[in-house]
C-alpha positions in Angstrom: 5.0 -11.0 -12.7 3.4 -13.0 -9.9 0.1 -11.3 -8.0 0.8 -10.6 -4.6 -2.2 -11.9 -2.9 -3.6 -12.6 0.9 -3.2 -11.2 4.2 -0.7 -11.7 6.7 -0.6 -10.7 10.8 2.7 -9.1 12.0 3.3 -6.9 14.7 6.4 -3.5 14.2 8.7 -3.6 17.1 9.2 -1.1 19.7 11.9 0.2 16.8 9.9 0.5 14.4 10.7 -2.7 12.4 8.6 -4.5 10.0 9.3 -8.3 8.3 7.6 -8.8 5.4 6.1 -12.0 4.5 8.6 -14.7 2.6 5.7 -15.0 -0.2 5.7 -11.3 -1.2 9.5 -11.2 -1.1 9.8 -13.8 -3.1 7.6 -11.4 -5.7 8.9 -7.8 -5.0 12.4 -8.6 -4.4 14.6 -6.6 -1.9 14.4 -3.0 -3.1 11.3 -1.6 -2.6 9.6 1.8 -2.6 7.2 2.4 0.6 5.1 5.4 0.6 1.8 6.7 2.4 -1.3 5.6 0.7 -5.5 6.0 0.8 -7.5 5.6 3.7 -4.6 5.5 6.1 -2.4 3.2 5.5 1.0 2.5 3.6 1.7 0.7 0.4 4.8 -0.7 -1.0 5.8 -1.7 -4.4 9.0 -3.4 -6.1 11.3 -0.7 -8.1 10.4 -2.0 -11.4 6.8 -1.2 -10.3 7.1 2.1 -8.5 6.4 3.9 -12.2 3.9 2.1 -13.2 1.9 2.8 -9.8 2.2 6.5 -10.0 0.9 6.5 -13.6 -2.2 4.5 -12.4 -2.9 7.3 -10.0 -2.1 10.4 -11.7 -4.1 9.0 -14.6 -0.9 9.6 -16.4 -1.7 13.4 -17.2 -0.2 15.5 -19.2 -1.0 18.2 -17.1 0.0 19.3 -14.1 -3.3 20.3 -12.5 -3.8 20.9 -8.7 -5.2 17.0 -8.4 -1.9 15.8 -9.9 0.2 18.1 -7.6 -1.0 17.1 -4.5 -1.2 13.6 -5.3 1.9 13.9 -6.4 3.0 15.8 -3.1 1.0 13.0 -0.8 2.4 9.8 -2.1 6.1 11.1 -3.7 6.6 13.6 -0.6 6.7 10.9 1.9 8.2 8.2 0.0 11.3 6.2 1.2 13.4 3.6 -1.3 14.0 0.7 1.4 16.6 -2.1 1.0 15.3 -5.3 2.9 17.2 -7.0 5.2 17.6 -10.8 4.6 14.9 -11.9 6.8 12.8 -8.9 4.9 12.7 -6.5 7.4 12.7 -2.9 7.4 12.7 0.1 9.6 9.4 1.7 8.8 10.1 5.9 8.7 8.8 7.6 11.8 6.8 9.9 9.1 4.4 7.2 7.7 4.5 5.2 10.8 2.7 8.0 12.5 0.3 8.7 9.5 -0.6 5.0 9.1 -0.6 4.7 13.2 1.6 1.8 13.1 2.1 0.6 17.1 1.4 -3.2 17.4 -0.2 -5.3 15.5 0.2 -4.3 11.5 -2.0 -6.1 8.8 -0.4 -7.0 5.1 -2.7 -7.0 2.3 -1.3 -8.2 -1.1 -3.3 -6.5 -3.7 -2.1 -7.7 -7.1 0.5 -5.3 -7.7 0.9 -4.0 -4.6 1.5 -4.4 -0.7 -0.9 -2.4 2.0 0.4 -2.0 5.0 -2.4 -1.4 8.1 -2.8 -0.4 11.7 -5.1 -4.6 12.3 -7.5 -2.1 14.5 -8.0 0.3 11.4 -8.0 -2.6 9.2 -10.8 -4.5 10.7 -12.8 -1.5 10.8 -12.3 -0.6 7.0 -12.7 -4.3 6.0 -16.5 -4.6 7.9 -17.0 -1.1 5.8 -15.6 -3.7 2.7 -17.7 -6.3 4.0 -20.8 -4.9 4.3 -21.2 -3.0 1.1 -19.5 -5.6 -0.9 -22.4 -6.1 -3.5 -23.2 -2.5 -4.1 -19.2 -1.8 -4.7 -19.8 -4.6 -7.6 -22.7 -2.9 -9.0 -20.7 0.5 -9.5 -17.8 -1.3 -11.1 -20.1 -3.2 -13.5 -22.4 0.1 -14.0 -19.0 2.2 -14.7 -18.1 -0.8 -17.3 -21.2 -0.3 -19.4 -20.9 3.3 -19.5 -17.4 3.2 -21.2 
């Protein structure tokens, strides 16, 4: 499958309405799973990659320790199967509209495998966070890579 990469500027309507990009549709198809996510925001995936997401973050246990139940309970309890319209839009639920604090102007972030959905205000502030400790991020990936 294609990498859904970029970012992309869209605002919701006063309905709560959201288009998604041509690009990532053209990846993810028209059935999608939408869901809340870390750090506030959304993320959406295609249906053949809904499974594969959830094993990524549950670190596909065995066991059914607290972690896994309340990850389980933040991103399965307040997920929605959405059917895009053929322009791509959907009506975002009121539920992770409010957690993401969707109003305006909304921020799409393709990250490989997956879509993030943001609040641009929240975005711009967690991507200076990005920004300015980009090289220390690197060095704890490549020191957690040597210690394997």
């Amino acid at each position: 499958m294609k990498s859904l990469i970029g970012q992309y500027e869209v605002k919701l309507t006063d309905k709560g309405r959201l288009a998604l990009p041509v690009e990532y549709r053209k990846i993810i198809g028209n059935k999608v799973y939408v869901a809340r996510w870390y750090e506030g925001c959304l993320v959406i995936v295609s249906s053949g990659s809904w499974e594969a997401l959830l094993d990524r973050v549950t670190a596909k246990s065995a066991h059914l320790t607290q972690a896994v139940r309340d990850t389980d309970r933040f991103i399965l309890g307040s997920a929605f199967e959405i059917e895009l319209d053929e322009q791509g839009r959907f009506v975002v639920p009121k539920l992770l509209r409010e957690y993401a604090q969707l109003a305006g102007g909304v921020t799409i972030l393709g990250l490989g495998d997956r879509i993030e959905i943001w609040d641009s205000d929240a975005w711009n502030k967690r991507e200076k966070i990005i920004y300015d400790s980009a090289s220390a991020l690197l060095e704890r990936i490549a020191e957690h890579d040597t210690d394997k």
